[in-house]
C-alpha positions as CSV (number, residue, x, y, z in Angstrom):
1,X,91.7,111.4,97.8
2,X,93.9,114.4,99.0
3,X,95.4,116.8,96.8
4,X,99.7,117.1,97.0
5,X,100.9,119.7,97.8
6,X,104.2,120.6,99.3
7,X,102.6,120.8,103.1
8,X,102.1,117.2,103.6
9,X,105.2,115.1,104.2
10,X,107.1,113.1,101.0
11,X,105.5,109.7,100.4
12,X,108.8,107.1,100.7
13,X,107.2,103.7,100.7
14,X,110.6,102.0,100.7
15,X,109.6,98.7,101.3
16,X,107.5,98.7,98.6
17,X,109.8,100.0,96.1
18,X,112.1,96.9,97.3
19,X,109.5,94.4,96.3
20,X,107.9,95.7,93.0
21,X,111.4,95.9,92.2
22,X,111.9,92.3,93.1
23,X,108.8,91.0,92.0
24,X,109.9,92.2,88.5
25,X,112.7,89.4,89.0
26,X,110.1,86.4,90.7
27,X,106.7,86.9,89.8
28,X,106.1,84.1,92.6
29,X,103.4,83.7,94.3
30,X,104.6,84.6,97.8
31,X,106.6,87.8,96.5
32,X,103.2,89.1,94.9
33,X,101.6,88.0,98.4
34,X,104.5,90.9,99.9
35,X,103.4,93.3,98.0
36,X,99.6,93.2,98.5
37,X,100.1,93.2,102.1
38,X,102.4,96.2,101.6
39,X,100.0,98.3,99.2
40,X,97.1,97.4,101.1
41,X,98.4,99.8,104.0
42,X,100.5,102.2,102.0
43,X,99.9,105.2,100.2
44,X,100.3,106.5,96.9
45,X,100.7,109.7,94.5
46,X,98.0,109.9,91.5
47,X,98.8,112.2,88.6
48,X,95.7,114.2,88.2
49,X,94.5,117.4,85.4
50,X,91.9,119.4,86.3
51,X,90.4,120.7,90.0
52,X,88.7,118.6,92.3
53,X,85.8,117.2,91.4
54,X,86.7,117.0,88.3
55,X,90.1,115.6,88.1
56,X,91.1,113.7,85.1
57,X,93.3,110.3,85.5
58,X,96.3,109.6,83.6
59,X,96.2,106.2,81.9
60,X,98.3,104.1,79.6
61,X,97.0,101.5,76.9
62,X,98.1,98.3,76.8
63,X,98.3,95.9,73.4
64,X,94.7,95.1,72.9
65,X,94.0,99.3,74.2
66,X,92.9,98.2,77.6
67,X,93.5,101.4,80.1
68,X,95.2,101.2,83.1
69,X,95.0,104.3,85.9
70,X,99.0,105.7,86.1
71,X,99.9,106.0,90.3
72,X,103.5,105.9,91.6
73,X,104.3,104.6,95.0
74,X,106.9,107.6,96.0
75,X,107.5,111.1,95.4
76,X,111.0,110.0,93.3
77,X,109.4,108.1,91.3
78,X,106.5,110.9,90.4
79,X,109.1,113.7,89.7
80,X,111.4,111.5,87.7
81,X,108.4,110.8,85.6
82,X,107.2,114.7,84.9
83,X,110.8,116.0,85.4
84,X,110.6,117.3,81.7
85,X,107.1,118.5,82.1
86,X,107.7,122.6,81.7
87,X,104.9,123.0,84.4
88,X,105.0,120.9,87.8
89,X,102.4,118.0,87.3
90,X,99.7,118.3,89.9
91,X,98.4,114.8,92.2
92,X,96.6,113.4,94.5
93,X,97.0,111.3,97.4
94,X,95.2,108.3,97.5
95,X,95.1,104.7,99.7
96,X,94.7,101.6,97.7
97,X,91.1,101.4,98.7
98,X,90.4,105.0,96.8
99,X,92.7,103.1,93.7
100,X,89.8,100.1,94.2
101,X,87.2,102.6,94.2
102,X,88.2,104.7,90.8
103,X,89.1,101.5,89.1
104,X,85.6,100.0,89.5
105,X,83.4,103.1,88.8
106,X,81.8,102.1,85.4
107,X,82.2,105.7,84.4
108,X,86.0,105.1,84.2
109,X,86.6,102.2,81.8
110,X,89.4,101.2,83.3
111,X,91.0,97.6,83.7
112,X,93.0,98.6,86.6
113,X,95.9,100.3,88.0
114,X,99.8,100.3,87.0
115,X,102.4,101.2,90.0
116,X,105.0,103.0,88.5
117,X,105.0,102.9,85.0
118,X,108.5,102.4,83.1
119,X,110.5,101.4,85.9
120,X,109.4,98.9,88.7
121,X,106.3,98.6,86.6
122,X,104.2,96.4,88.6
123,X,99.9,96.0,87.2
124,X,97.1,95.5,89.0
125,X,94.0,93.9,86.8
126,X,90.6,94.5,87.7
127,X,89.5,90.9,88.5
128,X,92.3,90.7,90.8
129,X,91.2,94.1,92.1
130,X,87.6,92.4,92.5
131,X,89.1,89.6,94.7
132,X,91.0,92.0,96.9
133,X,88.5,94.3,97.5
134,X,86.1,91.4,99.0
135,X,88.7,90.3,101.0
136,X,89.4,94.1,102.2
137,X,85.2,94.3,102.8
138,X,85.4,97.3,100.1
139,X,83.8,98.3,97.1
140,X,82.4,95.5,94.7
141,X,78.5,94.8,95.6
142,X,78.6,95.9,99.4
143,X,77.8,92.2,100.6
144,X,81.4,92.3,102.3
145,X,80.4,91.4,105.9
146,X,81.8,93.7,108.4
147,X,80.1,94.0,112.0
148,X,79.8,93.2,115.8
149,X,81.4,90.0,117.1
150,X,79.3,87.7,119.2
151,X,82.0,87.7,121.6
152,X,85.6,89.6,121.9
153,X,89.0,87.5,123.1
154,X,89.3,87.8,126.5
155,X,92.3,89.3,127.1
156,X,92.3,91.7,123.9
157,X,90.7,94.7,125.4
158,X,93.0,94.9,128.1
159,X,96.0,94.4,126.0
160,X,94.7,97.5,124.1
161,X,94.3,99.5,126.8
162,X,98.0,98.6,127.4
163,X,98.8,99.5,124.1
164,X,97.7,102.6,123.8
165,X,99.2,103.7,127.6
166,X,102.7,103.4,125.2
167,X,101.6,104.5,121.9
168,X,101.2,108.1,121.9
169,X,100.2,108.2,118.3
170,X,96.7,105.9,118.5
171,X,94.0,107.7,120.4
172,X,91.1,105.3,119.4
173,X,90.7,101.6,118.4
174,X,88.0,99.4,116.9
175,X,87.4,95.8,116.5
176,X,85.3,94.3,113.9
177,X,84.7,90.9,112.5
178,X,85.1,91.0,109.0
179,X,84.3,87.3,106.9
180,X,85.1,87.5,103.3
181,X,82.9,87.5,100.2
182,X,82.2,84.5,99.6
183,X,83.8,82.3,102.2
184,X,83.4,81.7,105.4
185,X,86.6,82.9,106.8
186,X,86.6,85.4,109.1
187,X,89.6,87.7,110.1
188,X,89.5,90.5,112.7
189,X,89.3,93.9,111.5
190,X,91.2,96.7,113.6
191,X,90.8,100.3,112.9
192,X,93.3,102.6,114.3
193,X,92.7,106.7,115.1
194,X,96.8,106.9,114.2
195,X,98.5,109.9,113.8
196,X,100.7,110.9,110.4
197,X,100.9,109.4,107.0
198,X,103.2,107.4,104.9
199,X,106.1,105.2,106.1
200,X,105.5,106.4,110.3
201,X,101.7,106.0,109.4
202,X,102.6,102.0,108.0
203,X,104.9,101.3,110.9
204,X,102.8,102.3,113.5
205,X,99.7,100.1,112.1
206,X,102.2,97.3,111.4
207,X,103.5,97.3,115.3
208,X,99.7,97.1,116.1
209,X,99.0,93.9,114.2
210,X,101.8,92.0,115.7
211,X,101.1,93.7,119.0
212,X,97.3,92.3,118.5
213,X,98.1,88.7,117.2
214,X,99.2,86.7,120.5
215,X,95.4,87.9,121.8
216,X,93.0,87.4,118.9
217,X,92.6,83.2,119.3
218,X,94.5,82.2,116.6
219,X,93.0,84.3,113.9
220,X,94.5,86.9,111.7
221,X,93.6,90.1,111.4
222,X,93.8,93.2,109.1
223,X,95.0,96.3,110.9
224,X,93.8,100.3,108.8
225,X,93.4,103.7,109.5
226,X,90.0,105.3,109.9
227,X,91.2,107.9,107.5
228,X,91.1,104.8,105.0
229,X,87.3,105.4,103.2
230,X,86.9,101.9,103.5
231,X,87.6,101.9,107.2
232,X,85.4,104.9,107.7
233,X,82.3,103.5,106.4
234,X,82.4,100.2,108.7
235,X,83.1,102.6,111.4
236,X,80.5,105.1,110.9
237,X,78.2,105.4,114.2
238,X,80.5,102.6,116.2
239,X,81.7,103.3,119.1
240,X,85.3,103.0,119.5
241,X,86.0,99.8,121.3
242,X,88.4,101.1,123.3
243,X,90.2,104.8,124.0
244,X,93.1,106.6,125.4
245,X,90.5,107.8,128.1
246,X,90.0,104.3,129.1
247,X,93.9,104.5,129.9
């Protein structure tokens, strides 16, 4: 997690603000599907006391007292809550892999994370955390398998080469095949040296996946920065698959 401050750029999120607030309306299970896929790639402010290494979570209590980690999606919805505070409240920046990560240290007794709290209001419970984070190949046990594909689709490398000759913003790419705990699906992992953060950061990775699709035979694929911990550890001491020196 990075600390705010007022050098890196607002966090917006506005998509996601649209759907916790209409997920508040239907519950359903494709809306609730919208907003995992949006979290997944999006990040978020944390309300933190203390210094680093060392910061202390906010956290509400629900009926039966189980604690949920306090994180707001945008920088409105974080001032709004600590307008009244006399001092400003400091926070962190964090990806919804670093919200897995807190949420399952057993030092933490948490049972999982709220999105903003009072308004859009939207939880995140710790088995469904569990679930997610296999799927995402983070956290949990470490069995998530993440690593070198017999073979690559034939055409992808060059259509990445071609990608990055008109993205100025990606300067390294890596492919990984990722199967999920547990199952024996298996999904493409892409891993993207991107420039920025928030909303530019999102859009950028979003274009890639749909850019990827049409060359990955008919499989999905999940599409992160390397700045994501997550994406960093399955990354460590590979060898970008391809580069804008290639182009």
């Amino acid at each position: 997690m990075s600390e705010n401050s007022n050098k890196i750029d607002r966090i917006e999120n506005e998509k996601l603000v649209e759907l916790l607030g209409s997920i508040r309306q239907d519950n359903s299970e494709e809306n609730m599907i919208a907003v995992l896929k949006e979290a997944a790639v999006a990040k978020f402010l944390v309300p933190v006391d203390g210094t680093e290494g060392d910061y202390r979570f906010h956290a509400v209590s629900d009926s039966k007292g189980l604690k949920y980690m306090v994180v707001y999606c945008d920088s409105d919805s974080f001032e709004v809550a600590y307008e009244d505070k006399k001092e400003p409240q400091n926070g962190v920046v964090a990806g919804f892999a670093d919200l897995i990560d807190v949420v399952m240290a057993p030092k933490m007794d948490l049972s999982g994370f709220v999105i903003n709290p009072g308004s859009e209001q939207v939880l995140f419970g710790k088995d469904m955390l569990k679930m997610i984070a296999s799927q995402m190949g983070i956290g949990g046990d470490g069995t998530a398998k993440v690593g070198e594909p017999d073979r690559y689709p034939p055409e992808l490398k060059q259509a990445l080469i071609g990608y990055l000759q008109i993205e100025p913003t990606v300067s390294k790419i890596w492919v990984r095949l990722m199967r999920e705990n547990g199952t024996d699906r298996l999904i493409w992992l892409i891993v993207a040296d991107a420039e920025g953060e928030g909303e530019p950061l999102k859009y950028t990775l979003e274009n890639l996946r749909k850019y990827c699709l049409p060359y990955l035979d008919n499989m999905d694929a999940m599409v992160v920065s390397d700045k994501e911990e997550f994406a960093s550890k399955v990354i460590a001491g590979v060898k970008p698959y391809v580069t804008r020196d290639e182009t």
